[in-house]
C-alpha positions in Angstrom: 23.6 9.8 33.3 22.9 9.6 37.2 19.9 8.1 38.8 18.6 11.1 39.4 18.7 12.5 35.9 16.9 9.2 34.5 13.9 10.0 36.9 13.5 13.2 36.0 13.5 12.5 32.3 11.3 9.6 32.8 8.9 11.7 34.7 8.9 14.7 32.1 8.2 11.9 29.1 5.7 10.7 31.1 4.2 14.2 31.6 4.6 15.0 28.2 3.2 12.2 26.7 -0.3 12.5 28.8 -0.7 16.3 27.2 -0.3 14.7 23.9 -3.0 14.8 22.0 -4.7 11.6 21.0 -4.5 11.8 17.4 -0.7 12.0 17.5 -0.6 8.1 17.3 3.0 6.7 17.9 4.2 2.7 17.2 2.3 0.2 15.1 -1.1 1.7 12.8 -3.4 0.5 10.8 -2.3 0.2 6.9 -3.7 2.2 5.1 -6.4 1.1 2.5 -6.6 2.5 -1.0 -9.4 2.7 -3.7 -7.5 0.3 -6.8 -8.9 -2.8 -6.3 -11.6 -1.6 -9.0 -9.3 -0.7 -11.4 -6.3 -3.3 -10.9 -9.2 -5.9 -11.6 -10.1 -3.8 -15.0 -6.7 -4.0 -15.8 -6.0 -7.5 -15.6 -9.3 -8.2 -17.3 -8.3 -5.4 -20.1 -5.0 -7.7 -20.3 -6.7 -10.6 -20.6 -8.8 -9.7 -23.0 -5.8 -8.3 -24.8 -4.0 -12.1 -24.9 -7.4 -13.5 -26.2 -7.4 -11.1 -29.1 -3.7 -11.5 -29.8 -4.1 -15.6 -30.2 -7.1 -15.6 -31.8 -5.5 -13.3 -34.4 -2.4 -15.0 -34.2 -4.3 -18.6 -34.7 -6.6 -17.0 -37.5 -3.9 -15.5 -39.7 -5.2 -11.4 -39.1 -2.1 -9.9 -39.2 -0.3 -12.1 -42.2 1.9 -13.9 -39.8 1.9 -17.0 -42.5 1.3 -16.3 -45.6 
């Protein structure tokens, strides 16, 4: 590629990239942000919970574990 032929592309990129539109957004973005923080906390609660249930039954003889 010649001199000349890297100008000319360099001046249509730069051409081309002041018609873009702004929301065409090129390079590093944000991260995007999702709505589970509610329900990964109800689920490690529910889990929780769950452990609680399963010792205390466990350490109360519920299920006939020791008979």
């Amino acid at each position: 590629m010649s001199n000349e032929d890297k100008k000319k592309y360099m001046k249509e990129t730069e051409e081309e990239a002041k018609q873009r539109p702004p929301e065409d957004k090129q390079g590093l973005q944000e991260p995007r942000v999702t709505g589970y923080k509610p329900l990964q906390l109800g689920i490690i609660i529910f889990v929780i919970l769950v452990l609680i249930l399963i010792g205390f039954g466990i350490g109360t003889d519920w299920f006939g574990v020791s008979n």
